[in-house]
N, C-alpha and C positions, 0 to 999 in steps of 0.2 A: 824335385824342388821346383815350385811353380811360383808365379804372383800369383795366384786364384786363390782366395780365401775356401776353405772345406764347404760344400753345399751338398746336399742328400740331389741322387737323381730323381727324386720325387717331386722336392721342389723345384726342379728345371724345369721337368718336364708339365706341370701342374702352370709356373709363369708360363711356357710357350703355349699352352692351348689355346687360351682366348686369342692369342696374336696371329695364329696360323696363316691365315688365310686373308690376312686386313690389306694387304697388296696384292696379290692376287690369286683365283682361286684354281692355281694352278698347283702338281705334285709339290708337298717336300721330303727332301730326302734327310734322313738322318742319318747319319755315319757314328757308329758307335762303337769305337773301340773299346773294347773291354778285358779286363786279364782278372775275370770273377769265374768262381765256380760256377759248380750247374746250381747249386743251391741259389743262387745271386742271381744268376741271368732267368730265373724262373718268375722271382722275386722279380726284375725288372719287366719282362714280360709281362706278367702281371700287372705294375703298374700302366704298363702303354695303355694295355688293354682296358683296364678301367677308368682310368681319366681320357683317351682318344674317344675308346668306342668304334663307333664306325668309321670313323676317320682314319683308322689305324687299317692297312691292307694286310689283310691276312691270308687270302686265296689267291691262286692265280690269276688270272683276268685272259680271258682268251677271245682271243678277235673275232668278231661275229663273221667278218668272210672270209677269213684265213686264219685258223690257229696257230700257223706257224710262225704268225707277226709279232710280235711286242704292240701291248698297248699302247694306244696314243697319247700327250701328254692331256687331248682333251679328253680321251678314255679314263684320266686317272685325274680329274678336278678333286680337288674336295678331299683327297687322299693324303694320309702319311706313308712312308715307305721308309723300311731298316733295311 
């Protein structure tokens, strides 16, 4: 039992994409809790990935002089991240 009216994750995710990046164009992170099957989170993946694009990280990112770093936050501008 929530205040939040029922909204599709599609439509969330579809409003946050033009805003992403309008302050600045550093990582965002999304935190998605979820308690969906696989059939659901494929289905969400899916939508990231078609409305992100490339905005959405999907690979690693491994440091050009040490792979054993974590990328930087200016390594990952212009990025989402789950």
């Amino acid at each position: 039992y929530t205040l939040v009216k029922p909204c599709s994750f599609e439509s969330i995710i579809r409003y946050m994409e033009p805003n992403l990046f309008k302050t600045s164009p550093y990582p965002v992170i999304l935190n998605i809790e979820n308690h969906c099957s696989l059939e659901q989170q494929n289905e969400m993946a899916r939508i990231l990935e078609s409305i992100l694009g490339d905005q959405l990280l999907k690979e690693p990112l491994v440091h050009a002089a040490n792979p054993r770093y974590l990328p930087s936050p200016e390594d990952l501008k212009y990025k989402v991240i789950v």
